[in-house]
PAMAR-766273 format. One line per field, with one value per atom (N, C-alpha, C): x, z, y; atom name; residue number from 0; residue in one letter. Coordinates in steps of 0.1 Angstrom, whole numbers. Atoms other than C-alpha are relative to their C-alpha. Layout:
PAMAR-766273
east: (X|...)
up: (Z|...)
north: (Y|...)
atome: (CA|...)
num: (NUM|...)
residu: (A|...)
END
This chain:
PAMAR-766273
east: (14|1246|-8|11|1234|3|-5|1255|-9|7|1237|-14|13|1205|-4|4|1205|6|-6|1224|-18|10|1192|-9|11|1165|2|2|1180|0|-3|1184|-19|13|1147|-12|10|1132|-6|8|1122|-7|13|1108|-15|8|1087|-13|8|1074|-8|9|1067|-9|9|1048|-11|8|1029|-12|14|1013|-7|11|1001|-15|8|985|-11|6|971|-9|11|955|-12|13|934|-7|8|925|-10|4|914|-10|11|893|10|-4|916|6|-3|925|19|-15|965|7|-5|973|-4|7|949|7|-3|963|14|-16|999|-1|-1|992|-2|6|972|10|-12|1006|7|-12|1027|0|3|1012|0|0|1009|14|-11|1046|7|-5|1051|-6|3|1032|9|-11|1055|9|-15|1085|-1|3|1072|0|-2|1065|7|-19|1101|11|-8|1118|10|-6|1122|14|-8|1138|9|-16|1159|8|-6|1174|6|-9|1184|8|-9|1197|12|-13|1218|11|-12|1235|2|-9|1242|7|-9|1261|7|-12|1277|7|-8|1285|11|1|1293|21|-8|1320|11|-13|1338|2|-2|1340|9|-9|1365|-5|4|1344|4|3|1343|16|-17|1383|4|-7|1388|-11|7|1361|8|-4|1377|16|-11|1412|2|6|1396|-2|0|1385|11|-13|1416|4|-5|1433|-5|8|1403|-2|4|1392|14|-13|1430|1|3|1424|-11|8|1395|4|-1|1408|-7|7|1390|8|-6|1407|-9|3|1406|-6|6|1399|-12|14|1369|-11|5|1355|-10|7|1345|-15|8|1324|-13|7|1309|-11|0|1299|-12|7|1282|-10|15|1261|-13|16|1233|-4|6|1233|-4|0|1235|10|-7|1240|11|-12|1254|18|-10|1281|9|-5|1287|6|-8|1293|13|-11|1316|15|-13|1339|1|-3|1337|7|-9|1349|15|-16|1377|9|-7|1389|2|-5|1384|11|-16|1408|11|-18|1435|7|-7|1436|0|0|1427|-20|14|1389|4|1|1403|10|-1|1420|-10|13|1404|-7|5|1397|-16|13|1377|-10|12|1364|-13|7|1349|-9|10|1336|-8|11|1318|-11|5|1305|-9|8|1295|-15|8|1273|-10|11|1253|-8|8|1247|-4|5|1237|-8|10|1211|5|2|1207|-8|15|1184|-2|5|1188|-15|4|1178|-13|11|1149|-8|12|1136|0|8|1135|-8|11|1119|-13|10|1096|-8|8|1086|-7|8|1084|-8|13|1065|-13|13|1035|-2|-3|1044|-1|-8|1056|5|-8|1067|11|-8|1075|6|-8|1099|5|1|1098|16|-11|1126|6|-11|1134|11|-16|1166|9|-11|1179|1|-2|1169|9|-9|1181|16|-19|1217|4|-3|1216|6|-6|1215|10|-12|1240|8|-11|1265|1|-1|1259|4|-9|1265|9|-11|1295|11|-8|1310|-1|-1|1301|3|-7|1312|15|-18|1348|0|-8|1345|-2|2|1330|8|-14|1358|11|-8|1382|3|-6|1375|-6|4|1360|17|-6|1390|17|-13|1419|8|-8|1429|0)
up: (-1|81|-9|5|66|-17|16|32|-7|6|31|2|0|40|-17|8|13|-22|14|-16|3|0|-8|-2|1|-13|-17|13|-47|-5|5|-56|-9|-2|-50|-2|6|-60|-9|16|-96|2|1|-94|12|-3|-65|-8|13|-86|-10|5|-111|3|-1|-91|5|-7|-71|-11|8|-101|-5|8|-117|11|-10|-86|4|-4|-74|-11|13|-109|4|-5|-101|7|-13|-71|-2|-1|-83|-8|10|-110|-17|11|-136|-13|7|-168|-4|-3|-163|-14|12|-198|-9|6|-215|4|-5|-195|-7|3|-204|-16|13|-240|-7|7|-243|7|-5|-222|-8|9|-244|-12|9|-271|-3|0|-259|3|-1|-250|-11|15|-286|-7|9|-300|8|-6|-274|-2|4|-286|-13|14|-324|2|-2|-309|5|-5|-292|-9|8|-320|-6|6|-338|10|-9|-307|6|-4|-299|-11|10|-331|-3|2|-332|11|-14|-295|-4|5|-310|-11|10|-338|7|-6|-319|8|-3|-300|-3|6|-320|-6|12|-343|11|-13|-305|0|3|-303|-9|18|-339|-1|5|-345|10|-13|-317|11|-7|-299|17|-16|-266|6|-6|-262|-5|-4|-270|8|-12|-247|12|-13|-220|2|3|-234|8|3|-229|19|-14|-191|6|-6|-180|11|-10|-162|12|-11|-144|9|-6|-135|12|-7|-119|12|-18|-91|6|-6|-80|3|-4|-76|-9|8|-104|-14|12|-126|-9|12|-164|-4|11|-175|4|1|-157|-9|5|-178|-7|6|-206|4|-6|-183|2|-5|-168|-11|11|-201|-7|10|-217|7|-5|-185|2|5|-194|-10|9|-222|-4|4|-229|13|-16|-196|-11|9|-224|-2|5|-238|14|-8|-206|14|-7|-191|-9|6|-216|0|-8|-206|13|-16|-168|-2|8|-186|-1|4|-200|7|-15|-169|9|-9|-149|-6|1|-170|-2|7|-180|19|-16|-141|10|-10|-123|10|-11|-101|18|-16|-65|-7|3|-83|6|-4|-77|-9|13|-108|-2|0|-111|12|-8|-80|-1|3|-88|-10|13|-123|8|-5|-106|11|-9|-78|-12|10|-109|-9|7|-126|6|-11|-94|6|-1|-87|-7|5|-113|-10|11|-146|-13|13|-181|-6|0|-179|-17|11|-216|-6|0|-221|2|-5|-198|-3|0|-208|-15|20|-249|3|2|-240|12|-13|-208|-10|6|-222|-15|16|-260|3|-3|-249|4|-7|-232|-8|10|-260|6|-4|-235|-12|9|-257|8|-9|-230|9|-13|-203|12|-7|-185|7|-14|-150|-5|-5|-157|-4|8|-181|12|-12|-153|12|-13|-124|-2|3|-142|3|1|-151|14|-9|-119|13|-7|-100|-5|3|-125|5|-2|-116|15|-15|-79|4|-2|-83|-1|3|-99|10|-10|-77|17|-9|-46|-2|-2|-59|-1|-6|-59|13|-13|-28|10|-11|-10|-3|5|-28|1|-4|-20|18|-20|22|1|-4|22|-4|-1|9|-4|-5|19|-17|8|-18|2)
north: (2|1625|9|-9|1656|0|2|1646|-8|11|1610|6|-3|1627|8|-5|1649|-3|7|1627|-7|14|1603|8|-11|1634|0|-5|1644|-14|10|1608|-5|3|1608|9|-9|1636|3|-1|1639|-11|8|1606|0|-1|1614|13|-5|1645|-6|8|1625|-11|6|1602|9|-9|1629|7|-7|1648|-8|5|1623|-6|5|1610|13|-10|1644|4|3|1646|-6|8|1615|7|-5|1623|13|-9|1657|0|1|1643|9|-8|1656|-9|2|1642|2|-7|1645|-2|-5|1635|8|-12|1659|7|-12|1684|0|-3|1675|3|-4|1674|16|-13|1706|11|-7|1721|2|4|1708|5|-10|1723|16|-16|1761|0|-2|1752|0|0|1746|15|-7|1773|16|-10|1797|1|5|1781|8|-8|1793|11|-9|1826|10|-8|1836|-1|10|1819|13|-17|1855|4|-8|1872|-5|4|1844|-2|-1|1841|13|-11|1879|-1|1|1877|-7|8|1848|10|-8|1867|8|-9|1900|-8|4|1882|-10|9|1861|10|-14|1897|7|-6|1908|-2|5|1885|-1|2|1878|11|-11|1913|4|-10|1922|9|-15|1944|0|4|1923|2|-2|1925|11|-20|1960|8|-7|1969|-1|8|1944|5|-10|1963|16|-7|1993|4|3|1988|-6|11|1968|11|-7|1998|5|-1|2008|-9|12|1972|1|7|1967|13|-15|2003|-8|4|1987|-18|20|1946|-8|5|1935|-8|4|1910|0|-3|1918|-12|14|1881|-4|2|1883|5|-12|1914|-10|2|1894|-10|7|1867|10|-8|1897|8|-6|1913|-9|13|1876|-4|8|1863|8|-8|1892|-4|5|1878|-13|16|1838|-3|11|1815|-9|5|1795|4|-8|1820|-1|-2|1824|-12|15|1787|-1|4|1783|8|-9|1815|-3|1|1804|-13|12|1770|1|-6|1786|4|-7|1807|-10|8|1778|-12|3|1757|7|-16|1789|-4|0|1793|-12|11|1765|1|-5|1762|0|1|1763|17|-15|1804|7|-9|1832|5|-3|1838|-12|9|1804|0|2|1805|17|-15|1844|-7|2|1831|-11|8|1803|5|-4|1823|11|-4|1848|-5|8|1821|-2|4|1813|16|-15|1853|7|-3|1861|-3|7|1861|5|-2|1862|10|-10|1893|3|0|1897|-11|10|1865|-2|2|1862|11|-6|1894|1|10|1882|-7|14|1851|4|-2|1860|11|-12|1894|-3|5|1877|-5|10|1851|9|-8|1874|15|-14|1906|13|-9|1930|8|-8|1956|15|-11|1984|-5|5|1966|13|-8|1999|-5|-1|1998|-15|12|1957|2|1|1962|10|-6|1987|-10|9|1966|-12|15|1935|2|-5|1949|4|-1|1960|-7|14|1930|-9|2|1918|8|-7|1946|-4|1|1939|-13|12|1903|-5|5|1905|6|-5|1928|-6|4|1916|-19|5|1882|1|-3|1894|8|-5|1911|-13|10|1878|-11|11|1855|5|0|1875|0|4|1877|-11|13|1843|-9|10|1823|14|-8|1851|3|-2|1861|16)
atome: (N|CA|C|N|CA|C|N|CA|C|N|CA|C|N|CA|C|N|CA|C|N|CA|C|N|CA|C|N|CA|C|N|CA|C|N|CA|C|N|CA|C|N|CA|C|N|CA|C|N|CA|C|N|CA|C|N|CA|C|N|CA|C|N|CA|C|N|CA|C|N|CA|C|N|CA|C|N|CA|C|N|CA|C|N|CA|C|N|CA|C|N|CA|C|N|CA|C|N|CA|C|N|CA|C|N|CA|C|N|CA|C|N|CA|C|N|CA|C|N|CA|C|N|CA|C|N|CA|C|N|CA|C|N|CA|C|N|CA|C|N|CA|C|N|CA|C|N|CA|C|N|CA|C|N|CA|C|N|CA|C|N|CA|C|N|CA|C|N|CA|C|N|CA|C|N|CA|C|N|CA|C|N|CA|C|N|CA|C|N|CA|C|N|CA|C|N|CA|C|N|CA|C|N|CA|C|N|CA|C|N|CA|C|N|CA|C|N|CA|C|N|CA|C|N|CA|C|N|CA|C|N|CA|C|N|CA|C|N|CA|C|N|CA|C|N|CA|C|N|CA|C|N|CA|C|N|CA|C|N|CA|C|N|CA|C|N|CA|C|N|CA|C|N|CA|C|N|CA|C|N|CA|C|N|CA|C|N|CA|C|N|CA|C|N|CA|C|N|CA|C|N|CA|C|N|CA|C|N|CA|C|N|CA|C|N|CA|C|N|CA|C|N|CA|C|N|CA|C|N|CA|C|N|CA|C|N|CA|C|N|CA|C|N|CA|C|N|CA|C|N|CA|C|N|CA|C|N|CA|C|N|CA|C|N|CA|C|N|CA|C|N|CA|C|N|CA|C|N|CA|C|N|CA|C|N|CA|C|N|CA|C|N|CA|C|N|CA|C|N|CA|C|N|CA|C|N|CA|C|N|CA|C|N|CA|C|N|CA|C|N|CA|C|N|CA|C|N|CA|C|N|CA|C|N|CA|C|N|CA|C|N|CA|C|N|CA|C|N|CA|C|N|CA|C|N|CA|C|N|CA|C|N|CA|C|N|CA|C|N|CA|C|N|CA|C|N|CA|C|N|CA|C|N|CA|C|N|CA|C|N|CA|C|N|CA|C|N|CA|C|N|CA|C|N|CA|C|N|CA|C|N|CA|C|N|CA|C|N|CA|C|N|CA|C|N|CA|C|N|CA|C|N|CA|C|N|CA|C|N|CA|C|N|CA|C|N|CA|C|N|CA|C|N|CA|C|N|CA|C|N|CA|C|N|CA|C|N|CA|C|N|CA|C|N|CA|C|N|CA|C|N|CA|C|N|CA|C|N|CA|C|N|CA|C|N|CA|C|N|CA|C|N|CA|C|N|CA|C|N|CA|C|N|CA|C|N|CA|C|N|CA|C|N|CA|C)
num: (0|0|0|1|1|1|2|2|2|3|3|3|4|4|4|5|5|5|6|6|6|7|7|7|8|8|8|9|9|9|10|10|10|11|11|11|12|12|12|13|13|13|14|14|14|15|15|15|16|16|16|17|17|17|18|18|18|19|19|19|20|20|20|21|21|21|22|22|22|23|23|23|24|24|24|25|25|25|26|26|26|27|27|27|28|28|28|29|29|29|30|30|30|31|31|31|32|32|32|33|33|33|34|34|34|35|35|35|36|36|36|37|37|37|38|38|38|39|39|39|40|40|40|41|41|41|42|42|42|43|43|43|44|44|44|45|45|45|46|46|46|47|47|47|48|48|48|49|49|49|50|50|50|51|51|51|52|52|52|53|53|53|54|54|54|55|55|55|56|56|56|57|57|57|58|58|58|59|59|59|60|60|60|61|61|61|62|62|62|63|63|63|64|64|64|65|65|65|66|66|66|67|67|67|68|68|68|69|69|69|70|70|70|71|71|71|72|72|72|73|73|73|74|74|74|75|75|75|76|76|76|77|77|77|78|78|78|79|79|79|80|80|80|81|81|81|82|82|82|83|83|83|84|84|84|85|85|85|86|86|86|87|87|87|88|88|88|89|89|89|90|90|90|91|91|91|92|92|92|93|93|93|94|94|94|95|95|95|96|96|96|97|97|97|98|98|98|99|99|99|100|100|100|101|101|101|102|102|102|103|103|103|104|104|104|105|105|105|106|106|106|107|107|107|108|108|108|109|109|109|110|110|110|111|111|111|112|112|112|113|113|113|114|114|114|115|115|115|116|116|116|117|117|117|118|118|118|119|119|119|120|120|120|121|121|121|122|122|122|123|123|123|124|124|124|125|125|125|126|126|126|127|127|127|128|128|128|129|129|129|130|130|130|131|131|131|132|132|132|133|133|133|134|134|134|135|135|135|136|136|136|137|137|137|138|138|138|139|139|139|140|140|140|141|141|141|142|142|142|143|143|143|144|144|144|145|145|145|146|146|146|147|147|147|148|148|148|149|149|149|150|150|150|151|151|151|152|152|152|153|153|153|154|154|154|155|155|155|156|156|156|157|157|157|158|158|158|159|159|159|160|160|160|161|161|161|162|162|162|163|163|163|164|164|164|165|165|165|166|166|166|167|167|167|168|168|168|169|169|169|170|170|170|171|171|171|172|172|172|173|173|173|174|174|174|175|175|175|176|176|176|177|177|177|178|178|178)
residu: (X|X|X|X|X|X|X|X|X|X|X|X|X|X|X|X|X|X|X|X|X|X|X|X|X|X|X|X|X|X|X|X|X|X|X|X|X|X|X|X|X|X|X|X|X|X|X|X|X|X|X|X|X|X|X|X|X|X|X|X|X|X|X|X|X|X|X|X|X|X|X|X|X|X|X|X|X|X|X|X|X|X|X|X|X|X|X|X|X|X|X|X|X|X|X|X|X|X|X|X|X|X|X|X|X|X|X|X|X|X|X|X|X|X|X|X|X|X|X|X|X|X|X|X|X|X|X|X|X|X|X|X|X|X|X|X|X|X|X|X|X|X|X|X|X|X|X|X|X|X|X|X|X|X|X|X|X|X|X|X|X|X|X|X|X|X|X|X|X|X|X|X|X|X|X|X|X|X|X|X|X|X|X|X|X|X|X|X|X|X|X|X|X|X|X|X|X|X|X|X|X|X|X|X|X|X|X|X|X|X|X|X|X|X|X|X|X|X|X|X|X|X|X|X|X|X|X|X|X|X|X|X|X|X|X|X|X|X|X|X|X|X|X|X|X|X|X|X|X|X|X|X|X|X|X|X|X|X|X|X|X|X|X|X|X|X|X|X|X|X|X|X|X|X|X|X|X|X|X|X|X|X|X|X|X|X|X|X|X|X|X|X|X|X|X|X|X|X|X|X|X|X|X|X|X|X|X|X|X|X|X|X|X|X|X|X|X|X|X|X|X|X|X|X|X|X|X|X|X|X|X|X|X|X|X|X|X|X|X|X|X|X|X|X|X|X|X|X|X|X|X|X|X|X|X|X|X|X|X|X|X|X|X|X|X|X|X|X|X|X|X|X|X|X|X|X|X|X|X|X|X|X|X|X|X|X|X|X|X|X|X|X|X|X|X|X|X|X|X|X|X|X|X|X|X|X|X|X|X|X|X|X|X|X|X|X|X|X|X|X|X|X|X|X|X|X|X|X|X|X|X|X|X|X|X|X|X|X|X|X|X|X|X|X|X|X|X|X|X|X|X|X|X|X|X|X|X|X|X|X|X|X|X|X|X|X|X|X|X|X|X|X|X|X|X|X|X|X|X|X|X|X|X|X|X|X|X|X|X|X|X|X|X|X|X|X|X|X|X|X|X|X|X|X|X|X|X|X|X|X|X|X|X|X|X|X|X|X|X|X|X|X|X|X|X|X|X|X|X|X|X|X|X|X|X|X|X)
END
């Protein structure tokens, strides 16, 4: 009941959205494609203005990568990771989703075909992806976008809530499904 209820909601949702604003518009006296166009434009000229800071983000970590650094870091940590219960092949996932959700779908990809998704490996990396962010990420584009220059406490808080997500997704994947 509560499966068909809620297949039939998402089935149904975007298009009610889309009918909703445009309606609430009218009603409000608003001009709703004016509004969308003159959106669509500051979302363009925001797009022009992050363009810089996602294009470096991109290359360090593509230099990040090709250069070996990420597997002799992940080399590097292995012994430690394995006293605490922390599989190694996670390291590098752990390491990418601060930086690019991208980079980092594509390593939980990888893990989950090497190992399998019902592993603990895949089910950690997937539990990884949902707990956590892209704080690099979001704080290039959020902060570029509005020209933040001092990000004060977020890069600690961010990483922080990364580090807390990853760890307590291995500890809630391993007493949730007995590995």
């Amino acid at each position: 009941m509560l499966a068909e209820l809620s297949s039939a909601l998402s089935v149904w949702a975007i298009p009610a959205i889309l009918l909703t604003i445009p309606l609430l518009g009218y009603f409000r006296k608003v001009n709703v494609y004016e509004a969308f166009v003159d959106g669509a434009g500051e979302g363009f000229q925001t797009a022009i203005r992050i363009m810089p800071f996602l294009v470096a983000m991109m290359v360090s970590i593509n230099v990040f990568r090709a250069s070996g650094a990420m597997e002799a870091f992940v080399g590097f940590l292995a012994p430690a990771l394995n006293l605490l219960g922390v599989p190694a092949d996670l390291v590098p996932l752990a390491i990418m989703r601060p930086l690019s959700g991208t980079g980092a779908l594509g390593l939980a990809t990888e893990i989950i075909n090497t190992f399998g998704p019902d592993s603990l490996c895949g089910r950690i990396a997937s539990t990884v992806l949902g707990s956590t962010d892209t704080t690099f990420y979001v704080l290039t584009v959020y902060f570029g976008a509005v020209g933040i220059r001092k990000p004060r406490y977020s890069v600690f808080v961010g990483l922080l809530g990364d580090i807390t997500g990853f760890f307590m997704s291995i500890y809630i994947c391993r007493k949730l499904f007995g590995f």
